[in-house]
C-alpha positions in Angstrom: 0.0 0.0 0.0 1.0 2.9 -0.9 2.4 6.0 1.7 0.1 9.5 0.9 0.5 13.1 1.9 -1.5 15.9 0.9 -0.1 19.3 -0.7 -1.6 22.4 -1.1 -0.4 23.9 -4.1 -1.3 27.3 -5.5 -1.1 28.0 -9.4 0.4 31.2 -10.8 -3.4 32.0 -11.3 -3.9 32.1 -7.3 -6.1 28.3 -7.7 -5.7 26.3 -5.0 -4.9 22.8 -5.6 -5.1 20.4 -3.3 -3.5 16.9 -4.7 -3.0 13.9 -2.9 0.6 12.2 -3.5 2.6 9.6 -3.2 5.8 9.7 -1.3 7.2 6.3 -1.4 8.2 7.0 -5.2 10.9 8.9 -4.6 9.6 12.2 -6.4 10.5 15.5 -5.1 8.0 18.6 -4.9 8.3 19.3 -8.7 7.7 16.0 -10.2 3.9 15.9 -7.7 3.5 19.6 -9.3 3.7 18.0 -12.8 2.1 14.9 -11.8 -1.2 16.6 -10.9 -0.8 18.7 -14.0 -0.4 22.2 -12.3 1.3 24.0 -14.4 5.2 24.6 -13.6 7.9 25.7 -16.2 11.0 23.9 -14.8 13.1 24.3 -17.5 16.5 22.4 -16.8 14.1 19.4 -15.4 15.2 19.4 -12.1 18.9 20.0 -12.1 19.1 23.1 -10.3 20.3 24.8 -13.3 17.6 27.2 -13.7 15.2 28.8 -11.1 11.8 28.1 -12.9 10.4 25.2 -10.7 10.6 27.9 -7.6 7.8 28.1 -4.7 7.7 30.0 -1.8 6.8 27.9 1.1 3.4 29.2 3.2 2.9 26.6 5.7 5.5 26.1 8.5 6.8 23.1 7.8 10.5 22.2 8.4 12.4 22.0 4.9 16.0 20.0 4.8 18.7 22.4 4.5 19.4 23.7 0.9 22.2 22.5 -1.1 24.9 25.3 -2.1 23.9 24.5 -6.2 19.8 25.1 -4.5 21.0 28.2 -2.6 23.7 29.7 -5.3 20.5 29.6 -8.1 17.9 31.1 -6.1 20.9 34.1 -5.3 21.7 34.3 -8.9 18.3 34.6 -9.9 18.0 37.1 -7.1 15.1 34.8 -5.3 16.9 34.7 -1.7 15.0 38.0 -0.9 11.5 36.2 -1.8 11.3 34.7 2.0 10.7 31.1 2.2 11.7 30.0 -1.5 13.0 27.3 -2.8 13.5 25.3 -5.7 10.9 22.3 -6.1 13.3 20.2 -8.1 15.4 20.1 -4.6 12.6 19.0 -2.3 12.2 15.2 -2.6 8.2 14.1 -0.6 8.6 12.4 2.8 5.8 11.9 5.3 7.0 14.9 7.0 5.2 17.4 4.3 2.3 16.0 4.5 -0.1 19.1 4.1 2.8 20.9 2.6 1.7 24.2 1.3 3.6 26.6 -1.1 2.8 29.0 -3.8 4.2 28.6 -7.3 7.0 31.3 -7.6 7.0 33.9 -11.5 9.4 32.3 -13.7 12.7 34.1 -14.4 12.8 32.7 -17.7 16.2 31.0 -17.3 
C-alpha cells in the first residue's frame, strides 16, 4: 500500500490545488506539481540549473537544508530575498510534508 500526503499547491493563477501524493516514489516537490498537472515551467528538469520550478513555502513546515547548487540559483536569480523560496526540483516528498503548502514562484525565464 502505498504511503500519501496531501499538498496544497497554488497556481500562478492564485487556484488552490489540493492533490493527494505519493511519497514512497521517490519524487520531489516538482515532479507531484507536474504529476497533478499544475502547471510549472521547470526548464532544466530538475537539475538546479535554472530557477523556474521555484515556490515560496506558506505553511511552516521544516524543509532539509538547501544544497549550495539550490541556494547559489535562487541568489543568482536574485530569489533569496522572496522569503521562504526554494526550488521544487530540490525538495524530494517524505511523510513529514504531508499538508505541505507553497505557492508557485514567477518564472525568471532561465
Amino acid at each position: 500500500m502505498e504511503a500519501l500526503i496531501t499538498l496544497n499547491i497554488t497556481d500562478l493563477n492564485g487556484v488552490k490545488h489540493k492533490v493527494e501524493t505519493p511519497v514512497d516514489m521517490g519524487l520531489n516537490l516538482m515532479e507531484a506539481i507536474r504529476l497533478h498537472e499544475i502547471p510549472i515551467k521547470a526548464l532544466c528538469g530538475g537539475m538546479a540549473l535554472c530557477a523556474s520550478c521555484h515556490v515560496i513555502l506558506d505553511s511552516h513546515h521544516q524543509l532539509p537544508e538547501m544544497s549550495e547548487s539550490e541556494e547559489a540559483m535562487l541568489d543568482d536569480a536574485f530569489l533569496l530575498d522572496i522569503p521562504n523560496s526554494r526550488l521544487s526540483c530540490q525538495l524530494k516528498l517524505t511523510p513529514d510534508l504531508d499538508g505541505l503548502e507553497v505557492r508557485l514562484g514567477e518564472s525568471t525565464g532561465n
